[in-house]
N, CA, C and O atoms as a MOPAC input file, in Angstrom:
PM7 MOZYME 1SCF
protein

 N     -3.18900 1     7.56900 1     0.07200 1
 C     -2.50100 1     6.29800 1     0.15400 1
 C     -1.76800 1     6.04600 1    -1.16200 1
 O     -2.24300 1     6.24600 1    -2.28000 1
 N     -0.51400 1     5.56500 1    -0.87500 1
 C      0.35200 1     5.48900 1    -2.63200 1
 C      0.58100 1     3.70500 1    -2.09700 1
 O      0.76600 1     2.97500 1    -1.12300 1
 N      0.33400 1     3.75400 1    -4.10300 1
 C      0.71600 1     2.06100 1    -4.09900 1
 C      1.96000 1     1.77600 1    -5.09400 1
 O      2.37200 1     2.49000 1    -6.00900 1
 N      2.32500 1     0.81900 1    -4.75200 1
 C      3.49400 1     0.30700 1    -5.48700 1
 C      3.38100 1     0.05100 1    -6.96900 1
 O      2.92900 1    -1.08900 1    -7.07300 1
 N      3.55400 1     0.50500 1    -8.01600 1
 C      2.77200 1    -0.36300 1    -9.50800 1
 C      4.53100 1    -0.79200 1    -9.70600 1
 O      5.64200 1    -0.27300 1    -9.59400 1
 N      3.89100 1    -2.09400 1   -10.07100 1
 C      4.97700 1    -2.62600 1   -11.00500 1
 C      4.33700 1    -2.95700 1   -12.77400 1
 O      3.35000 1    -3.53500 1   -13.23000 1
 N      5.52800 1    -2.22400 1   -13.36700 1
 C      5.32600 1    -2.44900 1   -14.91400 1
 C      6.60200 1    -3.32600 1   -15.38200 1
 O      7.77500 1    -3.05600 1   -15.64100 1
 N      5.83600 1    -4.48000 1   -15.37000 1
 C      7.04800 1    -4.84600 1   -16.55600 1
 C      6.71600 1    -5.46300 1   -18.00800 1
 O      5.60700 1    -5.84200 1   -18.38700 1
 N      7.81400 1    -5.48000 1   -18.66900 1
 C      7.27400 1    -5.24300 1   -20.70000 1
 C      7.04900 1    -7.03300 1   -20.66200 1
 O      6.21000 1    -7.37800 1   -21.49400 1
 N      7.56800 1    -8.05300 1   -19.95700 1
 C      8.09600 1    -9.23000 1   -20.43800 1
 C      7.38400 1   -10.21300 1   -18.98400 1
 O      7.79200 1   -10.13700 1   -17.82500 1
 N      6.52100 1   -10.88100 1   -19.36800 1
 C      7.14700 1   -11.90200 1   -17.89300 1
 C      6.87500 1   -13.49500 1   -18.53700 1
 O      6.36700 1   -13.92600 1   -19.57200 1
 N      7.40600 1   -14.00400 1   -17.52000 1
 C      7.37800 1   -15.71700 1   -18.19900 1
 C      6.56900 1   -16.23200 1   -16.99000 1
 O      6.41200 1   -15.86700 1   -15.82500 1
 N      6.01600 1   -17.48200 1   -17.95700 1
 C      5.18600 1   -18.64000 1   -17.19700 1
 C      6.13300 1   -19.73000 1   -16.75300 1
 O      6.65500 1   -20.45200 1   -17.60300 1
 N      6.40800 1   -19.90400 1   -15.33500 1
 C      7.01800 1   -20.71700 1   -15.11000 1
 C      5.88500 1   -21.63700 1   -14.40400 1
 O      4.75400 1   -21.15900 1   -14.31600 1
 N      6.13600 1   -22.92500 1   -13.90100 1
 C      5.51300 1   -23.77400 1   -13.04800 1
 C      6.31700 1   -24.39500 1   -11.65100 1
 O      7.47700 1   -24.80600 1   -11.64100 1
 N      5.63900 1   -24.35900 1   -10.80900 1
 C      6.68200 1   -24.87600 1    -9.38000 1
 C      5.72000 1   -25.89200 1    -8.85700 1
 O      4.64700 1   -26.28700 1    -9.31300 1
 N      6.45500 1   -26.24200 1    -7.66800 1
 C      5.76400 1   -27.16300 1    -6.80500 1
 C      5.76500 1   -26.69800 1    -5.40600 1
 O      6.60400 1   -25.94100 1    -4.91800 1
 N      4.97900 1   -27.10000 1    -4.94000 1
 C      4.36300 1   -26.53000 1    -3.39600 1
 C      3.93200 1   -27.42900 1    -2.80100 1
 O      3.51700 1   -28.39700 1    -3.43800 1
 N      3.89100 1   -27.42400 1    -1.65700 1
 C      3.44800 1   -28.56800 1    -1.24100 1
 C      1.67100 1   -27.80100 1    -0.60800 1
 O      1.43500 1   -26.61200 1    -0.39400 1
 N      0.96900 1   -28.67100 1    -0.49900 1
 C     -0.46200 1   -28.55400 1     0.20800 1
 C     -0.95300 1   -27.08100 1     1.25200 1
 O     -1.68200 1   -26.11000 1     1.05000 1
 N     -0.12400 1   -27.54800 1     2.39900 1
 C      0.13600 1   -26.94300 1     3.10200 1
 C      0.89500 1   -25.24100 1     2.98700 1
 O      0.38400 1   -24.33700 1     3.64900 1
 N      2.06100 1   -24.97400 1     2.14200 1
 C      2.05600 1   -24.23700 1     2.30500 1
 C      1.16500 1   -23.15300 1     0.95400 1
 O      1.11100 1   -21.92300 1     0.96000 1
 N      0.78500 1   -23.74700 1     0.29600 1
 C     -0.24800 1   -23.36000 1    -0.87200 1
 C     -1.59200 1   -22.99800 1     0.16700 1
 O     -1.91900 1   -21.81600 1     0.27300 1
 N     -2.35000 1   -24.05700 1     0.92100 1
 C     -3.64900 1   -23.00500 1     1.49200 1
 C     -3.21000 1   -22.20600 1     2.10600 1
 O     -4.13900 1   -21.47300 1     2.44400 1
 N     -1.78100 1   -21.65900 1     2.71500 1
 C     -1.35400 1   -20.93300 1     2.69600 1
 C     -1.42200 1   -19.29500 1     2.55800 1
 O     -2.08000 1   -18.45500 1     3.17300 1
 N     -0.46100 1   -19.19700 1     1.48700 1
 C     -0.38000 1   -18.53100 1     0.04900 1
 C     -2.04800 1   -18.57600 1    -0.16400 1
 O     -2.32200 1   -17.40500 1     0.09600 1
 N     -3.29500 1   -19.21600 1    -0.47400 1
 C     -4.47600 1   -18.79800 1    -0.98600 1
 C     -4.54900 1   -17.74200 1     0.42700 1
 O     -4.03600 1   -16.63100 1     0.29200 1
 N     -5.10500 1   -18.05100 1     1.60300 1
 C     -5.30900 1   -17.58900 1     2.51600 1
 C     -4.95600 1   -16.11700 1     2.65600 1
 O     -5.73300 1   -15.26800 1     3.09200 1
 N     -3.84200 1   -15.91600 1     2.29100 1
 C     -2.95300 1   -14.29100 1     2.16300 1
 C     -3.39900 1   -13.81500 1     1.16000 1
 O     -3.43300 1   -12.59600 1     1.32600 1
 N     -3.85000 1   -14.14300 1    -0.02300 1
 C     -4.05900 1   -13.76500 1    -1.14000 1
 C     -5.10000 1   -13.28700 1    -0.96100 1
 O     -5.19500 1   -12.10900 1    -1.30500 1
 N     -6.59200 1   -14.09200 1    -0.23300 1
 C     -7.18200 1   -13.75800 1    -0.17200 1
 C     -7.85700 1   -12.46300 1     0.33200 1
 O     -8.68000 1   -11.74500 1    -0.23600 1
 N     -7.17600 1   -12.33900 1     1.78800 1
 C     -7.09500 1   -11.38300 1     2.40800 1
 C     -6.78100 1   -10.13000 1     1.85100 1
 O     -7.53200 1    -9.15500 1     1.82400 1
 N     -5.63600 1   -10.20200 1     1.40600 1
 C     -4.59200 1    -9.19000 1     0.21400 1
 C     -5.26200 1    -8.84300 1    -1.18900 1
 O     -4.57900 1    -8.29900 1    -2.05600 1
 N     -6.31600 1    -9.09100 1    -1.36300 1
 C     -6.74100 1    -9.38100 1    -2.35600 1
 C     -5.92500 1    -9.04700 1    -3.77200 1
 O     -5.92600 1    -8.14200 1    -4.60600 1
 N     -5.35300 1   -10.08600 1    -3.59100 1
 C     -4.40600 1   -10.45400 1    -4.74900 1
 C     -4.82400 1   -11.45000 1    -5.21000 1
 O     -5.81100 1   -12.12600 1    -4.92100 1
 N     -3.45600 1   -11.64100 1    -6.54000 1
 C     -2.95900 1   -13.05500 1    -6.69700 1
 C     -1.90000 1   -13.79900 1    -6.30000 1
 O     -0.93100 1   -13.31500 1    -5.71400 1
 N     -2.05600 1   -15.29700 1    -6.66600 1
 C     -0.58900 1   -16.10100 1    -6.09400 1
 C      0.74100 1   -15.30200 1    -7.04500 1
 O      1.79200 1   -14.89600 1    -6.55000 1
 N      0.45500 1   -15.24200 1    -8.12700 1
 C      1.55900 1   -14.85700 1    -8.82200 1
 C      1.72400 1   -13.47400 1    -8.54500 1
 O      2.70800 1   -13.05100 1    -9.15200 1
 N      1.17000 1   -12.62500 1    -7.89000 1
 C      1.78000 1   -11.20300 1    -7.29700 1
 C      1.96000 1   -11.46100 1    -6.50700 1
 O      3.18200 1   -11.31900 1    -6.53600 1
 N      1.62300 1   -12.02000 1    -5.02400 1
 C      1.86500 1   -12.42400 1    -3.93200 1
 C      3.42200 1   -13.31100 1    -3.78600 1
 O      4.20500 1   -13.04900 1    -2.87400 1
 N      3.68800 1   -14.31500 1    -4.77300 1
 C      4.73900 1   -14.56900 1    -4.94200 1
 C      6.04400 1   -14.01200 1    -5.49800 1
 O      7.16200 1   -14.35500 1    -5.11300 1
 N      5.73600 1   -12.96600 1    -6.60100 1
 C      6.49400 1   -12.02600 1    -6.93300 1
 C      7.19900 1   -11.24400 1    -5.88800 1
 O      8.40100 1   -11.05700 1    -5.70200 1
 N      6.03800 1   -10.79400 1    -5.19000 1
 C      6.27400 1    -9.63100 1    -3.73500 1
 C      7.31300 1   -10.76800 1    -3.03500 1
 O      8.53500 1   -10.62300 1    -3.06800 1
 N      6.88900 1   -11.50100 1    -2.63000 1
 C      7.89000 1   -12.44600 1    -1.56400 1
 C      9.34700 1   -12.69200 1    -2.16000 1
 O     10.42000 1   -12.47900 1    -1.59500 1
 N      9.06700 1   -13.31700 1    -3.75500 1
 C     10.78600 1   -13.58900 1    -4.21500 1
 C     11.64300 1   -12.04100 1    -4.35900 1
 O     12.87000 1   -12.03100 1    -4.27000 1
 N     10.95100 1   -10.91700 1    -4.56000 1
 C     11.90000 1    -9.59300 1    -4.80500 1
 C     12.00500 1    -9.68700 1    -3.10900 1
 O     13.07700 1   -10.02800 1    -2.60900 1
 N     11.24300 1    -9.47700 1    -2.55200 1
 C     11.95100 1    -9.36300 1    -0.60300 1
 C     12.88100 1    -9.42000 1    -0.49500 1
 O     13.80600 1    -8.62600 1    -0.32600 1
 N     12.64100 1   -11.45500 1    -0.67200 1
 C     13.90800 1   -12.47800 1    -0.28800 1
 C     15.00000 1   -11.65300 1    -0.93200 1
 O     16.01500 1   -11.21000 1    -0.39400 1
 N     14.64800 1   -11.54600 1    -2.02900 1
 C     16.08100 1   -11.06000 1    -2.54500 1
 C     16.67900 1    -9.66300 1    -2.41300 1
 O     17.73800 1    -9.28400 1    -2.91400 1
 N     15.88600 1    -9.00100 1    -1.70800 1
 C     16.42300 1    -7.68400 1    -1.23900 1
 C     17.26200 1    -8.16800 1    -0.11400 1
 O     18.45900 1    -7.88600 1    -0.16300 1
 N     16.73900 1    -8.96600 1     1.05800 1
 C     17.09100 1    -9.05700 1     2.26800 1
 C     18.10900 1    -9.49600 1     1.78100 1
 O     19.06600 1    -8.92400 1     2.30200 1
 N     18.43500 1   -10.26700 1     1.00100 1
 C     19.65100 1   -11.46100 1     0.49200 1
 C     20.47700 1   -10.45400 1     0.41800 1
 O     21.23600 1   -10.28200 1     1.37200 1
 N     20.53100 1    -9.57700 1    -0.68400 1
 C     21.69100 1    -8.61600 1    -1.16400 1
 C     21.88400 1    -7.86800 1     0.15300 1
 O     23.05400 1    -7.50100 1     0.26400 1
 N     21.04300 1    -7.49200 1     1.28300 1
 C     21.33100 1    -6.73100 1     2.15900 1
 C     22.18300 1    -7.41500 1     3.57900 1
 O     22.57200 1    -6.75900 1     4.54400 1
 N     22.32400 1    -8.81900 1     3.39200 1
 C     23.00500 1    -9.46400 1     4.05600 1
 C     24.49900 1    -9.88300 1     3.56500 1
 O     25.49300 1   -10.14400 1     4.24200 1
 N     24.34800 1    -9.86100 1     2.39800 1
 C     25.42800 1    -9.60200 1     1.40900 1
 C     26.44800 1    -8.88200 1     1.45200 1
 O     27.63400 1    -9.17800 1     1.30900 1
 N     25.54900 1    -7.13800 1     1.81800 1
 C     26.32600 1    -6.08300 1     2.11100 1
 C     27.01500 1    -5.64300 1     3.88700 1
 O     27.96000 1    -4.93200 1     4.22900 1
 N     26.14100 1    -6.35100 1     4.57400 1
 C     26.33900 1    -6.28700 1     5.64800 1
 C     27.21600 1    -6.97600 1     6.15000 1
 O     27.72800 1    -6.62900 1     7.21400 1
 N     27.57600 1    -8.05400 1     5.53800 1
 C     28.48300 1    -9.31700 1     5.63400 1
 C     29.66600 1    -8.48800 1     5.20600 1
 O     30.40200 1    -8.22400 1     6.15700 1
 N     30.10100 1    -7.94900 1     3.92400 1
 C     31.09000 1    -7.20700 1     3.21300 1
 C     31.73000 1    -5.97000 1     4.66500 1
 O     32.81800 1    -5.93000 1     5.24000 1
 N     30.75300 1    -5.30900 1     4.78800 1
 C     30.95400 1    -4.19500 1     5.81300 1
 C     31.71100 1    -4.80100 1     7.06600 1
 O     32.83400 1    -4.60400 1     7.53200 1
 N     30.75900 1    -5.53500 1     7.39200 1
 C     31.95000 1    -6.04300 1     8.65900 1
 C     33.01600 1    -6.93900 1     8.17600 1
 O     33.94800 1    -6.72400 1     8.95100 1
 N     33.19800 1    -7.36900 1     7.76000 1
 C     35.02900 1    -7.75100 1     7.02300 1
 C     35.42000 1    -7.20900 1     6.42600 1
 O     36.27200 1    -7.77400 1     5.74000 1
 N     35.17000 1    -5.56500 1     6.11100 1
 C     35.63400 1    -4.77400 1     6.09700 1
 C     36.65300 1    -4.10600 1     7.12600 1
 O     37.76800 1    -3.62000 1     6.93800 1
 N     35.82000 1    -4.26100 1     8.37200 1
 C     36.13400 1    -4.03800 1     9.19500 1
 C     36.77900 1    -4.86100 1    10.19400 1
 O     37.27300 1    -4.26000 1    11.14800 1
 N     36.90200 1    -6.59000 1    10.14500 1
 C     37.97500 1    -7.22700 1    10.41100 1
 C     39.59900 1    -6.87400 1     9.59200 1
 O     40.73400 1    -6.85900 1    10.06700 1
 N     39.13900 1    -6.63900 1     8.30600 1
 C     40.26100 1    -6.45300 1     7.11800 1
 C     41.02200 1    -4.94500 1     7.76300 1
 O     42.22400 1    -4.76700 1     7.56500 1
 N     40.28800 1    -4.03400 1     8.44600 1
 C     40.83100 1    -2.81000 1     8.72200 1
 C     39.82100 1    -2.35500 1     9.51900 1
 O     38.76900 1    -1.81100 1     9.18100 1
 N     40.37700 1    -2.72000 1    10.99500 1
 C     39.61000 1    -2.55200 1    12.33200 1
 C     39.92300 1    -0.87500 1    12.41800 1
 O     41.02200 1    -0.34500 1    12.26000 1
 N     38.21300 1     0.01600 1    12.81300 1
 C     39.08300 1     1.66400 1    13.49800 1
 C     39.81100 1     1.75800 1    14.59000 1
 O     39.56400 1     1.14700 1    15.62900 1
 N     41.04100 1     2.76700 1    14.36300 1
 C     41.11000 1     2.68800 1    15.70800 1
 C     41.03700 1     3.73800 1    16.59000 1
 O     40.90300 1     4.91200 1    16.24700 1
 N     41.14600 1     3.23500 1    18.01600 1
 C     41.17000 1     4.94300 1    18.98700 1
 C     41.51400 1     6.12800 1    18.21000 1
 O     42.51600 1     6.48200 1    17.58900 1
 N     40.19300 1     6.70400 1    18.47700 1
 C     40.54000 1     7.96400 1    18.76400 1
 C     39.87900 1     8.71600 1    16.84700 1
 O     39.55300 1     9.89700 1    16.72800 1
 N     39.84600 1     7.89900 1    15.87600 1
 C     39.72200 1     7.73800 1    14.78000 1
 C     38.02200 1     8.72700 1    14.31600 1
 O     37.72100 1     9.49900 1    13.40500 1
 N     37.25300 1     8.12300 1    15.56500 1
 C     35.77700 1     9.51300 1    14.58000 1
 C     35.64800 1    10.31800 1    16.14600 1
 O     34.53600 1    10.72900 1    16.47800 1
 N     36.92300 1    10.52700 1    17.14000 1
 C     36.01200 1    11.53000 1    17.88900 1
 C     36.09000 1    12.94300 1    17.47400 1
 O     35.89600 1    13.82900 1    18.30600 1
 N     36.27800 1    13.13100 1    16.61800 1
 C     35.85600 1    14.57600 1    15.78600 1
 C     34.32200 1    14.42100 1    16.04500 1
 O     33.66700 1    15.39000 1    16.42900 1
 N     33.88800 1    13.49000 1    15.88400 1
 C     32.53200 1    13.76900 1    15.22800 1
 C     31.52400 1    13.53500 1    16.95500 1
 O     30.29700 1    13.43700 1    16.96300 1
 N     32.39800 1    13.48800 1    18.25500 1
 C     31.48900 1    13.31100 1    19.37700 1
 C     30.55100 1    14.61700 1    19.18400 1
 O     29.36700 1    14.33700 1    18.99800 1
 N     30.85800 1    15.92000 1    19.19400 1
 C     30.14500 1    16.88000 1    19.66700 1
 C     29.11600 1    17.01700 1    18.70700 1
 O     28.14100 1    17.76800 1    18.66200 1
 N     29.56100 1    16.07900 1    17.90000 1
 C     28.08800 1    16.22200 1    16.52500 1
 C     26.64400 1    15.64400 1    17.10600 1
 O     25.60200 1    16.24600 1    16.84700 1
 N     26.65500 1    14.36000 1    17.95900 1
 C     26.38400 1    13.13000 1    18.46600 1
 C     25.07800 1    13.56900 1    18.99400 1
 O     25.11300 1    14.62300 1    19.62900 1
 N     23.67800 1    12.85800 1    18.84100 1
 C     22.60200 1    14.10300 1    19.41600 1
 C     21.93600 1    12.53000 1    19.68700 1
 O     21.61400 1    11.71600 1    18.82200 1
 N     21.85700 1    12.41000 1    20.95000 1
 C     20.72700 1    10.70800 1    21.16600 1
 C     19.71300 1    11.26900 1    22.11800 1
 O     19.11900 1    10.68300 1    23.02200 1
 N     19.62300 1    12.70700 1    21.67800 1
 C     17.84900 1    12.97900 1    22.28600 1
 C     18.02200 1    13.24200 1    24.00000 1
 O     19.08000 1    13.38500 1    24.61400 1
 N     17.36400 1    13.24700 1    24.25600 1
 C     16.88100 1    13.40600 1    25.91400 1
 C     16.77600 1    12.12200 1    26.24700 1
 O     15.88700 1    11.39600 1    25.80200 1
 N     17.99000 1    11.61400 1    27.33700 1
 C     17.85700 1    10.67000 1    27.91600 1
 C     17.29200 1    10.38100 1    29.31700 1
 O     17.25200 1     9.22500 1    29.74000 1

């Protein structure tokens, strides 16, 4: 089994607010996870922000492709490449 290590040289103490609810939460997962809130929250804000940038890019790609629609005829070079298994 491989685990994720994160090293970093620097981190800061910040403070937030939560409300009740979603804090027993967050304990609840933690617990389970046997973690902490502040790794548990770490893990969640890098996500968010993966998914973010990946909606980002996905957004770019297709107005890409409004900006310069393909057209006919443009990747059938590549039909006989095309392998979707045993249907």
């Amino acid at each position: 089994m491989w685990r994720t290590v994160h090293i970093s040289i620097a981190m800061k103490t910040i403070q937030m607010t939560i409300d009740e609810k979603l804090l027993k939460l967050v304990d609840k997962v933690t617990r389970s996870r046997r973690t902490t809130r502040s790794a548990f929250i770490r893990t969640a804000l890098e996500a968010e922000i993966r998914r973010s940038f990946i909606r980002e890019k996905e957004a770019q790609h297709a107005a890409g492709y409004v900006d310069k629609p393909s057209v006919p005829g443009e990747f059938d070079i590549w039909t006989d490449e095309q392998d979707w298994g045993a249907a």
